[in-house]
C-alpha positions as CSV (number, residue, x, y, z in Angstrom):
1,X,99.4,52.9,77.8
2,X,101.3,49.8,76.2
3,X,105.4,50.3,76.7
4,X,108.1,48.0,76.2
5,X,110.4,46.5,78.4
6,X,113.0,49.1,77.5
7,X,110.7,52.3,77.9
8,X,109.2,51.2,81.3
9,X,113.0,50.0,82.2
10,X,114.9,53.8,81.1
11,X,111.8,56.0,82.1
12,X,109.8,54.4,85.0
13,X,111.9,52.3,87.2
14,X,114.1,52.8,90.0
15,X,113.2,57.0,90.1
16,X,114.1,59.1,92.5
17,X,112.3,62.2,91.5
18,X,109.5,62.8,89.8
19,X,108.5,66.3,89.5
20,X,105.0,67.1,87.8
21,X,104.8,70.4,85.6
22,X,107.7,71.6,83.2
23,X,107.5,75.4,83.7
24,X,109.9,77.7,85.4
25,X,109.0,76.1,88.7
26,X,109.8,72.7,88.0
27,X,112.6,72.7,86.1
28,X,114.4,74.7,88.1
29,X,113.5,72.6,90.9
30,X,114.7,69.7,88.8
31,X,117.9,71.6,88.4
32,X,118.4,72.0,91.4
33,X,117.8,68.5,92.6
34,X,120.4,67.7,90.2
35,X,123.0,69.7,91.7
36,X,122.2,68.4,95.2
37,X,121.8,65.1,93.8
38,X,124.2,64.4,91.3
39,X,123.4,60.5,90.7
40,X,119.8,60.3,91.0
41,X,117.5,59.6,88.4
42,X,114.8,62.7,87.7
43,X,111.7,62.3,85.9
44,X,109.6,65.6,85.2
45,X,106.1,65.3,83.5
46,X,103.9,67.6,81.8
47,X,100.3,67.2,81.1
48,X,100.7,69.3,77.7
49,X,102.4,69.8,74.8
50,X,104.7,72.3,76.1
51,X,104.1,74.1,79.5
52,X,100.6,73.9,80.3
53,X,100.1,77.2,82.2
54,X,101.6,80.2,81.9
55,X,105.6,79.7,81.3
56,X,105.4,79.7,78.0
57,X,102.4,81.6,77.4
58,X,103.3,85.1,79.8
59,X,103.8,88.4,78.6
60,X,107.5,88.7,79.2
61,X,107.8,91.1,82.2
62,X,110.7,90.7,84.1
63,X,108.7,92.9,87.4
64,X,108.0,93.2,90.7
65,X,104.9,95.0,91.1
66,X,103.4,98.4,89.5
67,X,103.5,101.3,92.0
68,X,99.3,100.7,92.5
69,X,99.4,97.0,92.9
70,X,102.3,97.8,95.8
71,X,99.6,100.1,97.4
72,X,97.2,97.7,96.9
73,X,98.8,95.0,98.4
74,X,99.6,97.0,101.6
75,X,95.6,97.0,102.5
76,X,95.4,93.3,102.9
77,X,98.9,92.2,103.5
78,X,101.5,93.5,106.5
79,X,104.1,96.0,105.2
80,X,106.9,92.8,106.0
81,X,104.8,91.0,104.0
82,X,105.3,93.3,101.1
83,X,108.3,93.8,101.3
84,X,109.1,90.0,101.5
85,X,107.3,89.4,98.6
86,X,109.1,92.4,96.2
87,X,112.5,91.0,97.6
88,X,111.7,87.4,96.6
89,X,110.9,88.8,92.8
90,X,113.9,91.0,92.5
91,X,115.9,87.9,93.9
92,X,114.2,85.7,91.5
93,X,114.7,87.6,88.6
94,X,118.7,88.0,89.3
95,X,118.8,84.1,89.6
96,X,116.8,83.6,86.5
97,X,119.2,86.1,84.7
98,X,122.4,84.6,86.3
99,X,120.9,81.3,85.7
100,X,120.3,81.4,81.9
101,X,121.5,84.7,81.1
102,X,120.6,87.9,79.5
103,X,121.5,87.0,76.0
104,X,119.7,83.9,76.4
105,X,116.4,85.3,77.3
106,X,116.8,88.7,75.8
107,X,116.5,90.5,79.0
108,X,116.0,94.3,78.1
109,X,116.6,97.4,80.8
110,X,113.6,99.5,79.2
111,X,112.0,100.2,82.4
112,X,108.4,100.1,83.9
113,X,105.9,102.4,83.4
114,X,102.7,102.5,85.1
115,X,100.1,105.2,83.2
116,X,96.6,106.1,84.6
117,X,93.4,106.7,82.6
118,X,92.0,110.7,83.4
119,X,88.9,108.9,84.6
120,X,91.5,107.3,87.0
121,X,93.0,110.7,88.7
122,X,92.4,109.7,92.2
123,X,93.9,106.7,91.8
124,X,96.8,108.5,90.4
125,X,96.8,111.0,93.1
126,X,97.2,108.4,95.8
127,X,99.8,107.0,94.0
128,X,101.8,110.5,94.3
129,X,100.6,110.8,98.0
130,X,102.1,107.2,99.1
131,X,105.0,106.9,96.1
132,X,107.5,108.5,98.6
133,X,107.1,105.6,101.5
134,X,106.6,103.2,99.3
135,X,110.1,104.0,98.1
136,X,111.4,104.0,101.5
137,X,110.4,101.0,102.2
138,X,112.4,99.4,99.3
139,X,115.0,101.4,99.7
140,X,116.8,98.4,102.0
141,X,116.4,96.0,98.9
142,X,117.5,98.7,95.7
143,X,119.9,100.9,97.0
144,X,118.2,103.6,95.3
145,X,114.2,105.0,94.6
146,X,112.3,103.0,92.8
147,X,109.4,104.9,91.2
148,X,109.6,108.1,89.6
149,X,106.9,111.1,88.1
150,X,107.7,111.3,84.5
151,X,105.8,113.2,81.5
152,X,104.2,111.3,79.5
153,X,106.0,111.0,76.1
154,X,104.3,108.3,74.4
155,X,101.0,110.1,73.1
156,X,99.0,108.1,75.1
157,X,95.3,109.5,74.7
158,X,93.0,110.0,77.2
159,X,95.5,109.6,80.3
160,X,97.1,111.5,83.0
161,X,100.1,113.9,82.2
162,X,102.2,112.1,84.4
163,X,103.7,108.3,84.3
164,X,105.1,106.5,87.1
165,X,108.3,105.2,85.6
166,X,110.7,102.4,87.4
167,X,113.8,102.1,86.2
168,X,114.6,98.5,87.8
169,X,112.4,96.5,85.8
170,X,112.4,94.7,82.1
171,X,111.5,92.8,79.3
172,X,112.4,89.2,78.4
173,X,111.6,86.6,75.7
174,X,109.6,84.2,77.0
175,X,109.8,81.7,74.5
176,X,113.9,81.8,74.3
177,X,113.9,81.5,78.5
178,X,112.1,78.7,78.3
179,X,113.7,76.8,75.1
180,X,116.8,77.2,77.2
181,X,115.5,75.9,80.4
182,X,114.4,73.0,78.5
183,X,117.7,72.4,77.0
184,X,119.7,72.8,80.3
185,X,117.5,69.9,81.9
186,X,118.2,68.0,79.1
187,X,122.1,68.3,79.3
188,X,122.3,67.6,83.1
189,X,120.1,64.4,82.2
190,X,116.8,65.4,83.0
191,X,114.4,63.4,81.8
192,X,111.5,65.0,80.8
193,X,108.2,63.2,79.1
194,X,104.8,65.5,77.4
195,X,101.3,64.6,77.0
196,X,101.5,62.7,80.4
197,X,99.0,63.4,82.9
198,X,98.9,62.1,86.5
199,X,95.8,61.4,87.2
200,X,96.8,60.2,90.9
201,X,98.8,59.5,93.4
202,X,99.1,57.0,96.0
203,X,102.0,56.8,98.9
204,X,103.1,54.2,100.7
205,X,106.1,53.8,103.5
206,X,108.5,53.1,100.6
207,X,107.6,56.1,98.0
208,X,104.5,57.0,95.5
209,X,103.0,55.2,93.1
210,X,102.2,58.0,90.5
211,X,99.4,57.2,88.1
212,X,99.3,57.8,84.1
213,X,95.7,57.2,83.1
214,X,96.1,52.9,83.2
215,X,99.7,52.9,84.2
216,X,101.4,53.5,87.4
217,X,105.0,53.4,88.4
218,X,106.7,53.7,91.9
219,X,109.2,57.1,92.8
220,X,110.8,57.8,95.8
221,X,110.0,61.6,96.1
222,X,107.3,63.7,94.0
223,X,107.2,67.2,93.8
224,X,104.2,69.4,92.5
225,X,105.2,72.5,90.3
226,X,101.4,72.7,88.8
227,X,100.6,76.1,90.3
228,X,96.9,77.4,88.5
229,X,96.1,73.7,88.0
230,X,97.2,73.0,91.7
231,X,93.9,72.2,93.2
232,X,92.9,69.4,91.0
233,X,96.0,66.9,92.3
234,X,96.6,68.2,95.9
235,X,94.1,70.7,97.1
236,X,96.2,73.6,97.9
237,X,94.7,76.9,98.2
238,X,95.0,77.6,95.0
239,X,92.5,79.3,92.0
240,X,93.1,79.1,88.4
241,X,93.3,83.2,86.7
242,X,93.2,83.2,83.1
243,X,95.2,86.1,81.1
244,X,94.1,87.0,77.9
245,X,96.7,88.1,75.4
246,X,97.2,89.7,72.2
247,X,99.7,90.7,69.7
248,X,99.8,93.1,66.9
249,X,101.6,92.4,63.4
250,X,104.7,94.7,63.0
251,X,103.8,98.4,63.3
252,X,106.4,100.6,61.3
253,X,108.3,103.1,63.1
254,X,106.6,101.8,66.8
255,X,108.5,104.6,68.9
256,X,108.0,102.7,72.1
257,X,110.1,100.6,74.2
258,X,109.6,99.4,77.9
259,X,106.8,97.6,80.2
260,X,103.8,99.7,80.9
261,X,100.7,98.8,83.9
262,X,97.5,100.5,83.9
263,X,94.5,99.4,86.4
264,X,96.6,98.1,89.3
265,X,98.3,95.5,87.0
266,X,94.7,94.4,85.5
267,X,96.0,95.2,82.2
268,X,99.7,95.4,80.8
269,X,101.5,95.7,77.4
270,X,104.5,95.9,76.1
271,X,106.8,96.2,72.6
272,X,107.8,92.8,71.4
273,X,110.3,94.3,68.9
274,X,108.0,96.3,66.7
275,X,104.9,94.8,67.7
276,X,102.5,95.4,70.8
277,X,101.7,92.8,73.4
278,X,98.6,93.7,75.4
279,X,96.8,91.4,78.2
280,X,95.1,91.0,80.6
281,X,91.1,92.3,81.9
282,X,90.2,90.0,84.2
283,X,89.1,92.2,86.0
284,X,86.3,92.3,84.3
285,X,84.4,89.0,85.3
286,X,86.6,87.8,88.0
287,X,83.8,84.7,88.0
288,X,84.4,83.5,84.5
289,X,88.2,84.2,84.1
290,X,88.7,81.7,87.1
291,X,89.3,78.8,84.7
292,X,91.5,76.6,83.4
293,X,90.2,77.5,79.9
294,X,92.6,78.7,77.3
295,X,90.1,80.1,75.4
296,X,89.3,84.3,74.6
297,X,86.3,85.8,75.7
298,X,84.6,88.4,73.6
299,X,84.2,90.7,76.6
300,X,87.8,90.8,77.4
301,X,89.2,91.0,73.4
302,X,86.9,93.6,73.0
303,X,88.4,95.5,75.7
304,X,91.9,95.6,75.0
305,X,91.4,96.2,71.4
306,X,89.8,99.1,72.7
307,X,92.6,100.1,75.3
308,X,94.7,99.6,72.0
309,X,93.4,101.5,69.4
310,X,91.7,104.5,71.4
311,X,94.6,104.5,74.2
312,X,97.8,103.3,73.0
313,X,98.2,104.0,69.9
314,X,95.5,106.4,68.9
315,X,96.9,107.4,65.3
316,X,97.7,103.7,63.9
317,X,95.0,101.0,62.1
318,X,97.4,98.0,63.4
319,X,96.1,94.7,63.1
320,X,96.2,91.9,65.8
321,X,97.9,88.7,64.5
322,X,97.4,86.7,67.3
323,X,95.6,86.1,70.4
324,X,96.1,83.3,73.3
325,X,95.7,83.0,77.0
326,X,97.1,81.5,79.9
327,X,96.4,80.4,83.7
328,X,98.3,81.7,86.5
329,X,97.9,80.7,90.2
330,X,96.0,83.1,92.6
331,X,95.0,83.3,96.0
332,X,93.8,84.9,99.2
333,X,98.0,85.5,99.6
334,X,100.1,86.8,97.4
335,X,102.7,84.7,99.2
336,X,103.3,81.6,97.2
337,X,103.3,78.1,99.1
338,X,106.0,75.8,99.2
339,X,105.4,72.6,101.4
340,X,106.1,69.0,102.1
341,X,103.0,67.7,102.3
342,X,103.6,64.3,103.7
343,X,106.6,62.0,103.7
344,X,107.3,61.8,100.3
345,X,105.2,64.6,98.6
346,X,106.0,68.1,98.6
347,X,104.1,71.3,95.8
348,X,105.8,74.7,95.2
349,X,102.4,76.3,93.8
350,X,100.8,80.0,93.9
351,X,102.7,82.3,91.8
352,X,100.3,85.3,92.1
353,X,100.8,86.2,88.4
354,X,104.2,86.7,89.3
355,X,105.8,83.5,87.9
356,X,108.9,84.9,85.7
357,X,110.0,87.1,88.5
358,X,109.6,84.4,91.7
359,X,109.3,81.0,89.4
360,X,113.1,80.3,89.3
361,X,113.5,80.8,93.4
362,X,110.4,78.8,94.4
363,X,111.8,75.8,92.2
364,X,115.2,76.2,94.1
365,X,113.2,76.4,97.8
366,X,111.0,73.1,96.6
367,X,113.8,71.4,95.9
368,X,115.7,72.3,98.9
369,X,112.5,70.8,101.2
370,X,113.5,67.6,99.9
């Protein structure tokens, strides 16, 4: 890297904060540094283009958790546990909302629904059997039930009679959140450099010297907001998840609005205007989707064109447009972690999938460590 004298003196010297990943976690972190902190100088850095992982590259569910991937989580997590980590979502979503704002991200009430395959029906039956508690234990948090029986009155083929429909959750644009997150860093003079990736760090009694490939420069404080990719810098307990995704080209007269979850969350799809959004599968080969790959696999593609054209919408020859993936962060815990890791280094990493509903509160809680 060759820089002036005027780059190395407005970018690199005398920082602060340096914050390394531009998603929903870091800015917000950033953001919130710069509340706290209204003179210093922040510096956030992103290995890619735009957002490496999944910010930009999600399917647009503004959820908690399916009914199933609740029950799930109750056989390897305490019920506190659970119902911590609902109440962080739903308190992350209103802050991203109040944050940036409905109109900003097109936040849309359509509601959840959660359908079941008929080769699936005892899955769906225990879903009936523990739906009541599950409900009662969220009652504290919603005021109100949460899940529902409904008929089904999509035309889904090949499913039960019955959806599982939740009226708290919705659908955003994930491409105009995070345009506006980029542009509200920018305004409270954020400064914010792409295609930079810190390859190490070293710390010493007066701050870290971060390193760019062949350049280094000193900051006072650095903050981690890489959450799949965690385990490569800092060796958090962290494993990358790939999501696969598709997209349809418009389908006239799509008579279908909302979220919907099959599989425990495994697979989800939405409307995107006139369009379908489907993802997910990984399920499949837990092995190979643990990757930092953006590729597609044929195995997985395969499988939600399937899911598409024989479930979803059984009478219509739509044609994908577009496919993509992205990586989340996974681990043993759903919980995500947020820790100073020594004196002058501190990560906010481990989404669990679940970045657009928990992203914009773990960036506040990072930043409030320092």
């Amino acid at each position: 890297m060759f820089l002036s004298y005027w780059e190395i003196n407005k970018w690199f010297s005398k920082v602060d904060y340096t914050i390394v990943g531009s998603g929903i976690v870091g800015l917000h972190a950033a953001l919130q540094l710069r509340e706290r902190f209204p003179d210093s100088k922040i510096l956030v850095l992103e290995k890619g283009m735009l957002p490496e992982g999944a910010s930009t590259k999600n399917a647009g569910f503004a959820c908690f958790g399916s009914l199933t991937e609740i029950i799930d989580d109750l056989k390897t997590h305490s019920e506190e546990e659970v119902i911590e980590l609902v109440q962080k979502r739903w308190k992350g979503l209103q802050l991203l909302r109040k944050n940036l704002s409905d109109a900003a991200i097109d936040f849309k009430p359509y509601g959840g629904y959660e359908m079941f395959l008929n080769s699936q029906s005892s899955a769906f039956e225990e879903a009936l059997q523990k739906m009541r508690f599950v409900n009662e234990i969220l009652q504290p948090i919603f005021k109100a039930e949460v899940f529902h029986k409904e008929v089904d009155r999509f035309n889904f083929k090949g499913t039960c009679e019955y959806l599982i429909f939740n009226p708290f959750e919705g659908q955003i644009d994930t491409g105009m959140m995070m345009h506006t997150l980029l542009k509200k860093a920018i305004s409270e003079n954020i400064l914010m450099l792409n295609s930079q990736k810190v390859t190490a760090y070293h710390e010493s009694s007066n701050g870290v010297s971060v390193v760019l490939g062949d350049f280094s420069f000193m900051t006072k404080k650095l903050l981690f907001a890489t959450n799949g990719f965690a385990s490569e810098l800092i060796g958090q307990a962290v494993k990358p998840a790939r999501a696969q995704v598709l997209i349809t080209e418009p389908i006239p007269d799509l008579d279908l609005k909302g979220t919907f979850h099959l599989e425990q969350g495994y697979y989800y799809f939405r409307n995107m205007g006139n369009r379908i959004l489907l993802g997910g599968g990984r399920n499949l080969d837990f092995e190979a989707e643990t990757t930092t790959d953006l590729r597609q696999t044929e195995l997985i593609q395969s499988r939600l064109e399937l899911l598409l054209r024989e479930v979803i919408l059984p009478d219509s020859d739509c044609k994908i447009e577009h496919r993509w993936s992205g990586i989340m962060g996974m681990g043993a815990s759903k919980k995500p972690i947020v820790e100073r890791l020594s004196e002058h280094v501190y990560c906010g990493v481990r989404m669990g999938g679940m970045g657009v509903a928990i992203g914009s509160l773990i960036g506040q809680e990072l930043a409030e460590l320092v």
